[in-house]
C-alpha positions as a printed Julia matrix, in Angstrom:
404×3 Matrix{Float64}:
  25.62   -1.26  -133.73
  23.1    -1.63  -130.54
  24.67   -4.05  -127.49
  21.91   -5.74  -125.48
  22.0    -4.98  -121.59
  19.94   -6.49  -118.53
  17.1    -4.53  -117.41
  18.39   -3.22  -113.91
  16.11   -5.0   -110.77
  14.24   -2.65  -109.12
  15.47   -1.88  -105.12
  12.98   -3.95  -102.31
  10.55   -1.24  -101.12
   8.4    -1.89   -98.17
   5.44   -1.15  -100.14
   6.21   -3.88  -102.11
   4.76   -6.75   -99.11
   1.33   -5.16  -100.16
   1.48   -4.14  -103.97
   3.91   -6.44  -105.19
   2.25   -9.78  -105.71
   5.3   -11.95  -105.27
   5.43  -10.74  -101.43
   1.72  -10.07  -100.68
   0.67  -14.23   -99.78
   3.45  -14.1    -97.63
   2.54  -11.13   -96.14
  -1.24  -11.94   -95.54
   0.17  -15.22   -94.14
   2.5   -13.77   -91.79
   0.12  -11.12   -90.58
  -2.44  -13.94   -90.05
  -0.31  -16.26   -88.41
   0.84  -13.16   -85.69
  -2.87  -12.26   -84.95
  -3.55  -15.74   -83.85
  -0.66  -16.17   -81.81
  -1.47  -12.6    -80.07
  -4.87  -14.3    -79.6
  -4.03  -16.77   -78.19
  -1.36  -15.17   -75.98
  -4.43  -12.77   -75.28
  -6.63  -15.61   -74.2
  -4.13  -17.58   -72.32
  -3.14  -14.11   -70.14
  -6.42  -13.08   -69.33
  -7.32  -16.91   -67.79
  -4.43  -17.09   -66.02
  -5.08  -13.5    -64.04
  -8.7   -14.48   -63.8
  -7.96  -17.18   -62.02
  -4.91  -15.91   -60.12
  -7.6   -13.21   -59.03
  -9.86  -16.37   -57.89
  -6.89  -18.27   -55.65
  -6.75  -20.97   -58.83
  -3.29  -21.24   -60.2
  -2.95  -24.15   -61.9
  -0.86  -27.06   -60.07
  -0.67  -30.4    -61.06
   0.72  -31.44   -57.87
  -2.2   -33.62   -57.28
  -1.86  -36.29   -59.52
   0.9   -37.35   -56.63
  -1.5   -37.14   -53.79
  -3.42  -40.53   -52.45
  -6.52  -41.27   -54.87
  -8.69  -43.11   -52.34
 -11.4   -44.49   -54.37
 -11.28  -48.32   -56.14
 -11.52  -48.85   -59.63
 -14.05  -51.56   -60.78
 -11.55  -52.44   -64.05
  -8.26  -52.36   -63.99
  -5.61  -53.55   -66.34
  -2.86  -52.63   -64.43
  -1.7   -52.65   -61.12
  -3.8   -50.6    -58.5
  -6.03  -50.08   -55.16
  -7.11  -46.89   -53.2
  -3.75  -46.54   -51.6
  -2.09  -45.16   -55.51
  -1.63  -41.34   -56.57
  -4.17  -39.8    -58.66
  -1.95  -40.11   -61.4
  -2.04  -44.01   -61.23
  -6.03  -43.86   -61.73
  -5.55  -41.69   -64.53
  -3.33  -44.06   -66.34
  -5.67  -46.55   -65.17
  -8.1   -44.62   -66.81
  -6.34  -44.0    -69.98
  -5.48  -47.77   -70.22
  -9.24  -48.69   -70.06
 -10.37  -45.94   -72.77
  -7.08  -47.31   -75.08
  -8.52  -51.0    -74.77
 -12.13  -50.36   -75.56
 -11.23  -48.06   -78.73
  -8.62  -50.48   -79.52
 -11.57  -53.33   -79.67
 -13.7   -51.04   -81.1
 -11.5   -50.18   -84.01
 -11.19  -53.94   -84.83
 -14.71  -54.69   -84.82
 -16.49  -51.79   -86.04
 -14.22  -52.3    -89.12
 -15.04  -56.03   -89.9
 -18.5   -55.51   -89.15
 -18.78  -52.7    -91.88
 -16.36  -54.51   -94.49
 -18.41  -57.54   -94.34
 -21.43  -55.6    -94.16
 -20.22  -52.95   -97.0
 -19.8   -56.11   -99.44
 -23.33  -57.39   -98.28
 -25.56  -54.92   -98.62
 -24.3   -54.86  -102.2
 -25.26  -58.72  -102.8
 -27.46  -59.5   -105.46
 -29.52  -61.46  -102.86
 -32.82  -59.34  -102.49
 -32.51  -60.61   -98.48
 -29.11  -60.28   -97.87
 -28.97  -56.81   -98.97
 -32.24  -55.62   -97.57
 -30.96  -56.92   -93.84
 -27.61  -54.62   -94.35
 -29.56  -51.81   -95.17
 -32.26  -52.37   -92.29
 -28.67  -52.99   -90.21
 -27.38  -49.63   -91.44
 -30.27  -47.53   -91.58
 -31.45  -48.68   -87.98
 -27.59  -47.94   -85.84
 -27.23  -44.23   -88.07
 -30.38  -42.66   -87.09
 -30.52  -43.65   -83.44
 -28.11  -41.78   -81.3
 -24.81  -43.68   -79.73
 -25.98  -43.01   -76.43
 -29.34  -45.14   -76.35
 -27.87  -48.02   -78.02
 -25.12  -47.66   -75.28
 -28.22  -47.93   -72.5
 -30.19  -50.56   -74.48
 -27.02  -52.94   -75.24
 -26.45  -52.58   -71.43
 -30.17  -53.18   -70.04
 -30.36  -56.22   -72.1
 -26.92  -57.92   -71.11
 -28.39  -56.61   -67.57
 -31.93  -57.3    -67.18
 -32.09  -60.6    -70.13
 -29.11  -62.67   -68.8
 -29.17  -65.47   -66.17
 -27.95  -65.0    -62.4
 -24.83  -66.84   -61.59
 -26.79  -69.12   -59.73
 -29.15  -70.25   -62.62
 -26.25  -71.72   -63.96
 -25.77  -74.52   -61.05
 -26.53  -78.07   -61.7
 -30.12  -78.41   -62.98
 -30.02  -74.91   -63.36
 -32.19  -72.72   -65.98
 -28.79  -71.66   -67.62
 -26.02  -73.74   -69.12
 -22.54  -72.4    -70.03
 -21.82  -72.3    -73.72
 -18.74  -73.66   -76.23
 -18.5   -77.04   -74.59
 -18.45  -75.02   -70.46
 -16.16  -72.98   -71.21
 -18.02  -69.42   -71.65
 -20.97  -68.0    -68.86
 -23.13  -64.82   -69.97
 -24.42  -63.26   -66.85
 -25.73  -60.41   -65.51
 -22.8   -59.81   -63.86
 -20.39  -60.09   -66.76
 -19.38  -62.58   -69.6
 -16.66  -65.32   -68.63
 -14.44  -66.93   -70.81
 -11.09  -68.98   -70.05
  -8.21  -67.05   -69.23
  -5.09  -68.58   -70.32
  -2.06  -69.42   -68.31
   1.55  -68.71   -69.62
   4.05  -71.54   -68.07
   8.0   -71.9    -68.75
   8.16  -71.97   -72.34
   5.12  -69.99   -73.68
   7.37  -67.29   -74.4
   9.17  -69.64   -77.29
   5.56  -70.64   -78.64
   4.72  -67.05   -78.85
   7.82  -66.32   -80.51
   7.06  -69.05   -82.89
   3.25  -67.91   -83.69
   4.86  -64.51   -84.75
   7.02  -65.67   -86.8
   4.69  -67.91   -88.86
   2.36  -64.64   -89.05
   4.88  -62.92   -90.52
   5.64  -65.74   -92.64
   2.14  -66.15   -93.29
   2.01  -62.46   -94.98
   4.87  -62.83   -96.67
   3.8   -65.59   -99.3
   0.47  -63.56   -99.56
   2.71  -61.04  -100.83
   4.66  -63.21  -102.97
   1.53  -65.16  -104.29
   0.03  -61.58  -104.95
   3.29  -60.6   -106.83
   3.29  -63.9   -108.75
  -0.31  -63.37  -110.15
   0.51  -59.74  -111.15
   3.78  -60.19  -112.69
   3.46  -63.28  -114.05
  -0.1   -64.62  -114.18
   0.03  -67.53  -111.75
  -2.62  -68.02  -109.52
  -1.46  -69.67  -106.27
  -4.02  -70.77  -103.69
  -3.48  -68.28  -100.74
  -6.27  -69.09   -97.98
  -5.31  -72.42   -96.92
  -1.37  -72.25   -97.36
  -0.9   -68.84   -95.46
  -3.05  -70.91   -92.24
  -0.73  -74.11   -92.54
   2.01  -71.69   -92.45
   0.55  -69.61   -89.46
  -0.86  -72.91   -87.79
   1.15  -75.87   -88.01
   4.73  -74.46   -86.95
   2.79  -73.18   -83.54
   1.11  -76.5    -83.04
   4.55  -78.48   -83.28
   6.39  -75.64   -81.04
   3.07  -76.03   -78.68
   3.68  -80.03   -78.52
   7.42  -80.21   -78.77
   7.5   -77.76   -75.56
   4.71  -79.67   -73.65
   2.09  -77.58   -74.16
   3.06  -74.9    -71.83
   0.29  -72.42   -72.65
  -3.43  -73.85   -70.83
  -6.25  -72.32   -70.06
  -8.24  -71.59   -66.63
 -11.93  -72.01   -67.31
 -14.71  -70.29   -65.36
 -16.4   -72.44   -62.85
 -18.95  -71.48   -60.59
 -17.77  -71.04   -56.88
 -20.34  -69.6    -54.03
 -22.57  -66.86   -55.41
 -20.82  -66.38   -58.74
 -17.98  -67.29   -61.07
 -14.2   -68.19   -60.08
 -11.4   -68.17   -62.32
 -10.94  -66.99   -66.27
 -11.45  -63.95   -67.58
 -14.85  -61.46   -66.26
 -15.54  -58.63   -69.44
 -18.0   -56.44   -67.5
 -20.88  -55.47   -69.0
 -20.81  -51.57   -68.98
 -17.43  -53.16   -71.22
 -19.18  -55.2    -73.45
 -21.94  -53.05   -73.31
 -20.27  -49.8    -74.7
 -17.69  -52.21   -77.12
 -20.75  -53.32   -78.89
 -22.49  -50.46   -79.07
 -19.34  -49.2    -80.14
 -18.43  -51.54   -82.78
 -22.08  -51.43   -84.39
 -22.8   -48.17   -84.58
 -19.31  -47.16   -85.9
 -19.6   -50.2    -88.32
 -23.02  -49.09   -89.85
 -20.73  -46.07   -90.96
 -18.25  -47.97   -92.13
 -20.49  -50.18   -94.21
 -21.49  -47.02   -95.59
 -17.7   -45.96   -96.81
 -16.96  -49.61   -98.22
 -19.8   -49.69  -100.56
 -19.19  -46.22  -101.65
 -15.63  -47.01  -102.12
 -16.18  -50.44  -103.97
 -19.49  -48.61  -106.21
 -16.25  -45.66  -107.32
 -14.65  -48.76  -109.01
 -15.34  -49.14  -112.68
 -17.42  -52.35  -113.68
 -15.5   -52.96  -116.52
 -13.07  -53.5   -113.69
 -15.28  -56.67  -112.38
 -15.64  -57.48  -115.59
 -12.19  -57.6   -116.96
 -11.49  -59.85  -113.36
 -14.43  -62.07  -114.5
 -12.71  -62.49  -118.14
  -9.78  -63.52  -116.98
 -11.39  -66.58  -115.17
 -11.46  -65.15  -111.78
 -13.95  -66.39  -109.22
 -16.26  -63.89  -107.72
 -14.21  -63.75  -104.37
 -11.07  -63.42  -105.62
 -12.53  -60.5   -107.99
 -12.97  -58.74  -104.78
  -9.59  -59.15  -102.93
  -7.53  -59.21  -105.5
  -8.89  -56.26  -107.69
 -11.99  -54.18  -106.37
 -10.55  -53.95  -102.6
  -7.3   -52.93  -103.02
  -8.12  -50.49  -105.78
 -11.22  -49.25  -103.14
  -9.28  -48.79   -99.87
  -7.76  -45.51  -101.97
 -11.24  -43.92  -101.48
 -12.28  -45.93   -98.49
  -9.5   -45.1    -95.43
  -9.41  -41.36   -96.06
 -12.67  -41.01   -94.48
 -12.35  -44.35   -92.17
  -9.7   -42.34   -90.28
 -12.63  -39.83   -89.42
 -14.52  -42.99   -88.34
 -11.5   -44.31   -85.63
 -11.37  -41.27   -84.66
 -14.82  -40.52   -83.98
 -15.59  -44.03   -82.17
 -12.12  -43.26   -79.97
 -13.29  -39.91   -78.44
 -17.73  -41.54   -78.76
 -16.04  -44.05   -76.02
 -16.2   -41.15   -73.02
 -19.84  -41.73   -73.36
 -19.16  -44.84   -71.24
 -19.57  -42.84   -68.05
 -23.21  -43.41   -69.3
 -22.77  -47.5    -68.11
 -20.46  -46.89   -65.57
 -17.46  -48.08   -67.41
 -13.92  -46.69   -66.0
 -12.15  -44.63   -68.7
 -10.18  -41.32   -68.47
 -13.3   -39.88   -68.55
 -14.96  -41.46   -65.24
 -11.27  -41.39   -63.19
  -9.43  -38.23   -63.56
 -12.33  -36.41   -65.11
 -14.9   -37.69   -62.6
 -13.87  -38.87   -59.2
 -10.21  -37.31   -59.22
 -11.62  -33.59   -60.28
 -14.65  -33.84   -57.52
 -12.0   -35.02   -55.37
  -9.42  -32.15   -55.65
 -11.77  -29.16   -57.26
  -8.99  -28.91   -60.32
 -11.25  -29.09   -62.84
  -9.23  -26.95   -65.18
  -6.23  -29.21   -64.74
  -8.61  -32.07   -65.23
  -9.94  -31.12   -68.21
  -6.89  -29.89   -69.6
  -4.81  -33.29   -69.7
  -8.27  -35.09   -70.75
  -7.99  -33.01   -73.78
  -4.48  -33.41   -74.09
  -4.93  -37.03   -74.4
  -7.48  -37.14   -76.62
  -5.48  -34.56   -78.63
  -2.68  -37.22   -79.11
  -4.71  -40.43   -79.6
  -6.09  -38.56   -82.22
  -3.16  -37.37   -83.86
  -1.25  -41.24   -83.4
  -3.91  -42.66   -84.86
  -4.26  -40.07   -87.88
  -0.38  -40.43   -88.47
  -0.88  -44.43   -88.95
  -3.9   -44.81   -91.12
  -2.38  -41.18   -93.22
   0.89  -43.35   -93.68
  -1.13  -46.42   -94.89
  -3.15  -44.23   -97.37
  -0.05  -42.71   -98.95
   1.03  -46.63   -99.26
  -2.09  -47.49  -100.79
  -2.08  -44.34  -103.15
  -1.6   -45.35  -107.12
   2.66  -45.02  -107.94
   3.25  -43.79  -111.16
   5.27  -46.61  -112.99
């Protein structure tokens, strides 16, 4: 009679991290991952004695030292008497609020023009394409300078707007385009306004919440509820009885013309507007782009099915060709935020004040770091970047198909 017995395991041998294949990946991978950290260490040594050898250490003392120099735009608080590191922030503040705008705009331009240039109307779909076409083969930069020169050199003075004038202020007075800037009314918070705010966000929230439960109702059970005009009484008419029943403590300060130019509202620049519509529709041709790919990967029989089922040609697309789309459409609109967020240091081109024209303009020629300079601006950019890649990557693995 024979007994059975487990095949002794062998001994580790070094020589097994080469030969055996169980060990080798992680050996190539270690190996790999120590050569570029010794390059880099490499790198990193040899600059620093270069530079050590040139009187250069790096110090970032100067961000505390007086800046000296005015900033045309400025969100926050600040004058020539603030640190270096204050216009910086300003700085980063202005380049967060044009890529910000951008963001919004360059992606309802290209969803609306996405779905358009794949109308069945000959014209319709011919002007997308001309639309398209026209911003991706002409480089950022001279749409930047043309956008600008126009709002420059094709808008009325201030002064054509007095009475009798050759201009007249549009949307019933309340909005000037000059050469100087655009000017709409600013609005003016009062005791109270906090409460009406409060209320708006509520009904917003509100607002999404029965399109989700109208969405849920037509998927679970069939019923199709009307979702335009109830989500905007929900949004709307809470905020306009909070807005009344306070005393309408939110008003607004209109432009008016005062001396040689406008007093009071809000002034958007025009290297601002300038590089946020340049922005917006140049980024937005690409995004067009992505949309109709993503809505063309879509099945017909999937339009079709929609179209069976009595659904109207608009709800066919936000109810079942959108949401199945935006699976292959944000993967590479992530690579299209991104892009338009570091495209906006081109705005030193017009003038505008980002990070770009602060600490890595006036602030470096100021204090000779340019190392330092250019090491934070790339630092920033670095995490903008990487925050905005973490949002849209957690919206795409919402978005992704669950297996049920």
């Amino acid at each position: 009679m024979t007994t059975l017995t487990d095949t002794p395991k062998a001994s580790f041998r070094l020589s097994m991290l080469i030969y055996d294949t169980r060990y080798r990946s992680l050996t190539i991978q270690v190996t790999t991952l120590g050569m570029v950290c010794l390059g880099i260490f490499w790198l990193g040594y040899n600059a620093s004695v270069n530079l050590a050898k040139l009187g250069l250490q790096p110090n970032f003392s100067f961000l505390s030292s007086r800046a000296g120099y005015d900033i045309s735009q400025s969100l926050i608080e600040y004058d020539s008497s603030f640190t270096h590191g204050r216009a910086a922030l300003v700085g980063i503040v202005n380049t967060l609020l044009v890529a910000v705008l951008g963001c919004v705009a360059a992606t309802l331009i290209g969803v609306v023009a996405g779905v358009l240039r794949l109308s069945k109307n000959w014209v319709v779909s011919r002007l997308m394409a001309v639309y398209v076409e026209g911003f991706r083969n002409v480089p950022l930069l001279l749409w930047i300078i043309l956008i600008y020169a126009v709002m420059t050199e094709s808008t009325p003075q201030p002064r054509d707007f007095r009475e009798g004038g050759a201009a007249s202020m549009l949307l019933d007075g309340s909005v000037a385009i000059t050469n100087r800037g655009v000017y709409i009314p600013k609005p003016v918070f009062e005791s109270g306004s906090m409460a009406v705010i409060a209320v708006l966000v509520l009904s917003f929230i509100g607002a999404l919440l029965y399109r989700r439960y109208a969405r849920k109702m037509l998927f679970t059970q069939g019923r199709l509820l009307p979702m335009v005009w109830p989500a905007l009484a929900i949004l709307i008419v809470p905020t306009l009885v909070a807005f009344f029943a306070l005393g309408g403590p939110i008003s607004l300060n209109y432009p008016e013309l005062g001396g040689f130019n406008f007093a009071g509202g809000i002034q958007i620049s025009n290297p601002l507007m300038a590089l946020w519509v340049a922005l917006s529709l140049y980024t937005g041709a690409f995004i067009a782009e992505i949309v109709r790919a993503g809505i063309m990967a879509i099945s017909k029989g999937q339009t079709e099915a929609a179209y069976s089922l009595g659904l109207r040609p608009g709800r066919t697309m936000n109810l079942v060709i959108l949401p199945q789309a935006m699976r292959v459409i944000i993967p590479p609109l992530i690579s299209q935020f991104l892009n338009l967020t570091k495209n906006s240091s081109l705005a030193i081109a017009v003038g505008y004040p980002d990070v770009r024209a602060t600490l890595g303009g006036i602030t470096l020629n100021q204090t000779g770091r340019a190392l330092e300079c250019m090491l934070l601006i790339g630092l920033f950019y670095l995490a903008i970047s990487l925050a905005i890649s973490l949002v849209m990557n957690f919206y795409n693995n919402r978005m992704q198909m669950k297996e049920r």
